[in-house]
Structures are given as structure tokens and as C-alpha cells.
C-alpha positions in Angstrom: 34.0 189.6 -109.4 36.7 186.8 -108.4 39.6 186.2 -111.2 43.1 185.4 -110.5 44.0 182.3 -110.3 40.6 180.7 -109.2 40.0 180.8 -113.0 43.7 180.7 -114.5 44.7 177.7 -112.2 41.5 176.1 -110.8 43.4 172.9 -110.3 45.4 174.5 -108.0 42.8 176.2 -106.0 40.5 173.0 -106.1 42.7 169.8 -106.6 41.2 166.6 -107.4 39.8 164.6 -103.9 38.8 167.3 -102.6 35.7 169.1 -101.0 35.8 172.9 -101.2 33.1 174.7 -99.1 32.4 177.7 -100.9 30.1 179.8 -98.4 28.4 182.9 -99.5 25.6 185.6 -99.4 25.5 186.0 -103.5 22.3 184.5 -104.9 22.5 181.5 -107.2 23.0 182.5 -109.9 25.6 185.1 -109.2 27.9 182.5 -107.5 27.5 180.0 -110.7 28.4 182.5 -112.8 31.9 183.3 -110.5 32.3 179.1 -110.1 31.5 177.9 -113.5 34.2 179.1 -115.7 36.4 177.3 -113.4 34.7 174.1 -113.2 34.7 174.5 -117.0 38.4 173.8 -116.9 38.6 171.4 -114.2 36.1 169.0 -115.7 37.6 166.2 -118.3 36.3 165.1 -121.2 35.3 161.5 -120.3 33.7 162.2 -117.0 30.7 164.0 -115.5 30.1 167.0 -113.5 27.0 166.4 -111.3 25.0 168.7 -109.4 23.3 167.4 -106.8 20.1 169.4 -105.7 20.8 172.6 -107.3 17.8 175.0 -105.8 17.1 175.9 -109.6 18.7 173.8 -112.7 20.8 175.7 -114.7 19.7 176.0 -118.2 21.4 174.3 -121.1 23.0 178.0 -122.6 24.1 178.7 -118.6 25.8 175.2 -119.1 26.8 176.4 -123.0 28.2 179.8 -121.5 30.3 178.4 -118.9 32.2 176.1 -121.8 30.2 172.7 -120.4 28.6 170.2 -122.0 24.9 169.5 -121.6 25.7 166.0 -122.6 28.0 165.4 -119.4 25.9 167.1 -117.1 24.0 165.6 -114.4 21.1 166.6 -112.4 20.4 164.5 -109.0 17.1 165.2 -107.3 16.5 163.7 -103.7 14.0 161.1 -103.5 12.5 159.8 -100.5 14.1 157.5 -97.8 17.5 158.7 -99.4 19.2 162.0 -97.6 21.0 164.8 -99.2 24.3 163.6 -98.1 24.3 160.1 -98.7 23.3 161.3 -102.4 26.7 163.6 -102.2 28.5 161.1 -101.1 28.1 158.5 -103.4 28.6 161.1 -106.5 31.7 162.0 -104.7 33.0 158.8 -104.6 32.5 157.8 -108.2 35.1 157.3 -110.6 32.9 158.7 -113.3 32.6 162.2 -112.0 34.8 164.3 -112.0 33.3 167.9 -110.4 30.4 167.2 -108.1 28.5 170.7 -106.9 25.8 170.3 -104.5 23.5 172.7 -101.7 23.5 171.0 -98.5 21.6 173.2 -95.9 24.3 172.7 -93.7 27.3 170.2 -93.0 29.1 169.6 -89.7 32.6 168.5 -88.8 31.4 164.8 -88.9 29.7 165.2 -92.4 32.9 167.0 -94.0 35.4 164.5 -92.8 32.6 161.9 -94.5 32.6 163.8 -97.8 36.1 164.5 -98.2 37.1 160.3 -97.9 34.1 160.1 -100.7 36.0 162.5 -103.1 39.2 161.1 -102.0 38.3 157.8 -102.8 36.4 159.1 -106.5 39.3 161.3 -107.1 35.9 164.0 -107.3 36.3 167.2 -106.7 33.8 168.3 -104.6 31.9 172.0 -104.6 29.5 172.5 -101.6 27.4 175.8 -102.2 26.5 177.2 -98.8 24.1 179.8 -98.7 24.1 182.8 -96.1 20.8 182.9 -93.4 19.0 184.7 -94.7 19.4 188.1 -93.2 22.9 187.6 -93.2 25.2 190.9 -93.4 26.8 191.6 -96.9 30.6 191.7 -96.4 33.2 192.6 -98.8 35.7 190.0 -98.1 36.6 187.1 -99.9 39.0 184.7 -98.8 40.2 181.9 -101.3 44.0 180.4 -101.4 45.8 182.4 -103.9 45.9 186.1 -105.5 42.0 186.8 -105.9 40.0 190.0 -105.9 36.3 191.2 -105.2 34.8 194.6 -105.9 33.7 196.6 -102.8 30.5 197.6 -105.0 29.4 194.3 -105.9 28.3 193.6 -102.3 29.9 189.8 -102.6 30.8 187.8 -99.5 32.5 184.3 -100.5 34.4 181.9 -97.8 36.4 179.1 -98.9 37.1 175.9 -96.6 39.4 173.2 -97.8 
């Protein structure tokens, strides 16, 4: 379980134009319910959190648990001719959003530098949900700026890039 200050101070731990690569081996839903309190906070009233190609859409009591509103939520679905990270991009460089959480199946150096001028210029923060291959070896490490804490039984393996 990760506490600490990723959900006392999420501001801190994820400042606003920013991209925050949050790589792991915990299934979707497990790693929504560690990142969702703290996107709760981050997110302000007037402005949208967006979740580009989530591999299943959250339900509206997930949403409801977390402390966010269904009514600023948006779903974005790739359509042809357009590509995952274009789509990313653009939501990152909105004004109106304000967290931006998207599954890219992978990103290289070019693609972050890309994404991180796009939440720069939106003043987004940016949440990029890796997932392990599949195969990958549970760890028991996580490694996030600031005082945080897994559970050695839990079986949770989280890296953060900023």
C-alpha cells in the first residue's frame, strides 16, 4: 500500500507541467486504487481530469470512491488515423485539464521529452500508467520522491520517472 506523502502532499510529489511515469506489475485496478486518492486532491474544481485509453473505464462509484466527480471526468478512446500519443499530447497541453492519466504501450526518450513540453505548456499534470510484460518478476520495491512505504506481502512493484 503507498501512503506518505504521495497522498498527503500530491502536489509535491506530482507538480503541475509535469509527466510522471508510474511503471508497475499491479493490475489496473490495484494501481487506480493507490493513484486515485491523490489525483482526487490534485484535481481543481473547474477543470478536467482525462483518461486517455484506460484498458477498462472506471466505473462512476470507482470515480465517487476516489472523491472525483463523474461530471469532470473524461474518457478518450483512439480513433483511427489518430495515435495514442498525439491523443496524450493534445490533452496534456490543454488548459482545461488539469490531471491527464493515460496507458501508452510504451514511450521513448523522444516521446517523453514531447509529452512533458505538452503538460508544460497546459500546466497538466501528466500520469502515464506503464504496465509490466507480462511475465515480469514481482518485486517489492517502490521508489517514489518522498517518505513512501509498500508492504512486502502485497507483492507491489511501482517505479516513478519524473
Amino acid at each position: 500500500m503507498i501512503d506518505g506523502s504521495l497522498n498527503e502532499q500530491p502536489g509535491e510529489v506530482w507538480p503541475r507541467g509535469t509527466v510522471t511515469i508510474l511503471d508497475s506489475n499491479a493490475p489496473v485496478h490495484r494501481l487506480l486504487s493507490l493513484v486515485l486518492p491523490a489525483v482526487s486532491k490534485l484535481r481543481r474544481r473547474h477543470r478536467w481530469t482525462v483518461w486517455v485509453a484506460p484498458p477498462c473505464p472506471p466505473s462512476a462509484q470507482l470515480l465517487a470512491d476516489a472523491g472525483l466527480s463523474v461530471s469532470r471526468t473524461l474518457m478518450v478512446y483512439r480513433r483511427e488515423g489518430v495515435s495514442e500519443i498525439d491523443m496524450i499530447e493534445q490533452a496534456l497541453s490543454s488548459r482545461t485539464n488539469d490531471v491527464v492519466l493515460a496507458w501508452p504501450a510504451s514511450i521513448g526518450a523522444d516521446t517523453r521529452s514531447r509529452l512533458r513540453h505538452a503538460a508544460e505548456r497546459g500546466g497538466t499534470r501528466g500520469l502515464l500508467l506503464l504496465a509490466a510484460p507480462t511475465g515480469a518478476r514481482a518485486t517489492e520495491r517502490v521508489s517514489l520522491p518522498g517518505p513512501v512505504s509498500a508492504r512486502p506481502s502485497e507483492q507491489l512493484s511501482l517505479d516513478v520517472s519524473l
